[in-house]
N, C-alpha and C positions, 0 to 999 in steps of 0.2 A: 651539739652536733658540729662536726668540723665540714669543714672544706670539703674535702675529700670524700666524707659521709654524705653530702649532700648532693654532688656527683654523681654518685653509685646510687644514689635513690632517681635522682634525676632521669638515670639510665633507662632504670629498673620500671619505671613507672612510661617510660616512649617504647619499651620492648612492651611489654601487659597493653598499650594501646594498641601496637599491632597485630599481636597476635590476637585482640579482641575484633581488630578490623576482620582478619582474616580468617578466624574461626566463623563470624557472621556470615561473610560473604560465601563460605562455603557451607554453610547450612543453607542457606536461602537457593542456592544454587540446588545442592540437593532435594530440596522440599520440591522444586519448580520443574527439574530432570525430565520429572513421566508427562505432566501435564501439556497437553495440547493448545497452543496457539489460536483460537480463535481468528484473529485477525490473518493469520499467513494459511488457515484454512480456506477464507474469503477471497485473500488473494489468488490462490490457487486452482479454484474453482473459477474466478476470470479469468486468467490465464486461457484456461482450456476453453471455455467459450470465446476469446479471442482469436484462436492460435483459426477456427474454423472459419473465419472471415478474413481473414487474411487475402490478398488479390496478389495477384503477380506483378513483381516489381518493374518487370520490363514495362515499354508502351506496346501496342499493342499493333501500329500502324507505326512502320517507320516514317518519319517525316524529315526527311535529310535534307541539306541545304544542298542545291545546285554544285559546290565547288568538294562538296563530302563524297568521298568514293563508297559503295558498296560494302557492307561488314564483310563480306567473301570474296572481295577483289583478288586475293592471292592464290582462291584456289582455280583461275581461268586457266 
């Protein structure tokens, strides 16, 4: 085998690796497509019991410093 034959196998043999990468990863991908998440069901379902306790961000009592003007001072 020459030079050159051993090259073109060389090739031949890193293209058949990729495309064996790539054939896998897109079976595995397909097999898994319909399949439901578990864990991001879980999450999800927190979520929404979070989202219900939630409090308002504001405070609730202004407690302004003496030198702080009024949030509506502009509309006097």
């Amino acid at each position: 085998m020459s030079a050159e034959d051993t090259l073109a196998v060389c090739m031949l043999l890193v293209l058949l690796i990729a495309a064996g990468t790539l054939t896998t990863i897109l079976v595995s991908l397909m097999r898994n497509a319909g399949r439901k998440d578990e864990l991001a069901e879980l999450l999800k379902d927190e979520e929404m019991s979070t989202e219900l306790e939630i409090e308002p961000a504001g405070p609730e009592e202004e407690s302004g410093q003496p030198w702080e003007k009024d949030a509506d001072w502009w509309r006097d």
